[in-house]
N, C-alpha and C positions, 0 to 999 in steps of 0.2 A: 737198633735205631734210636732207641730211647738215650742211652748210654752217649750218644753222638750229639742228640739236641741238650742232652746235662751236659756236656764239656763242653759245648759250643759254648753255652750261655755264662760257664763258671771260667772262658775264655774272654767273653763279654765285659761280665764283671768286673775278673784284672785291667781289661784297656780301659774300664772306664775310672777303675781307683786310680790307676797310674794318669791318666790323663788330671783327673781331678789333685792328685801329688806335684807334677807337673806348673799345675796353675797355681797351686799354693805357693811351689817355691819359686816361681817366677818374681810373685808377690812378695814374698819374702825378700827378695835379692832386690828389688826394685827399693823397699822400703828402706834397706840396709844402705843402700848406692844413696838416696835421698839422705840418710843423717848420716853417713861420711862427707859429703860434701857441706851440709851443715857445720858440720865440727870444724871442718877445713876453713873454713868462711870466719868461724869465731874464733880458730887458735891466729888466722891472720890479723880480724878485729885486734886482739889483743898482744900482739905482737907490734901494732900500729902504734896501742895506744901507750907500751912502754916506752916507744921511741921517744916518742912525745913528751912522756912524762922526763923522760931522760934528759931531751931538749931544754924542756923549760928548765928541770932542777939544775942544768948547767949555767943557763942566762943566771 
């Protein structure tokens, strides 16, 4: 019986590392998805702003 309540609990355990791994890399993946879109926002900013410079240095 004893044997049964230690596996139960070292079954416990893993669901609860794996849950806590889980929320890390959710986090993770959230934080990632926020500065790709960042980056995507500034290689557009400067992609705008060569136009422009293009622009003008033609007038």
């Amino acid at each position: 019986r004893e044997d049964v309540i230690s596996k139960l609990k070292e079954c416990s355990d893993c669901i609860k590392s794996a849950k806590q791994l889980c929320h890390e890399a959710t986090e993770a993946t959230t934080i990632l998805e926020n500065k790709l879109v960042n980056a995507s926002n500034e290689e557009k900013e400067w992609k705008d702003i060569k136009i422009k410079l293009a622009t003008t240095s033609i007038q």
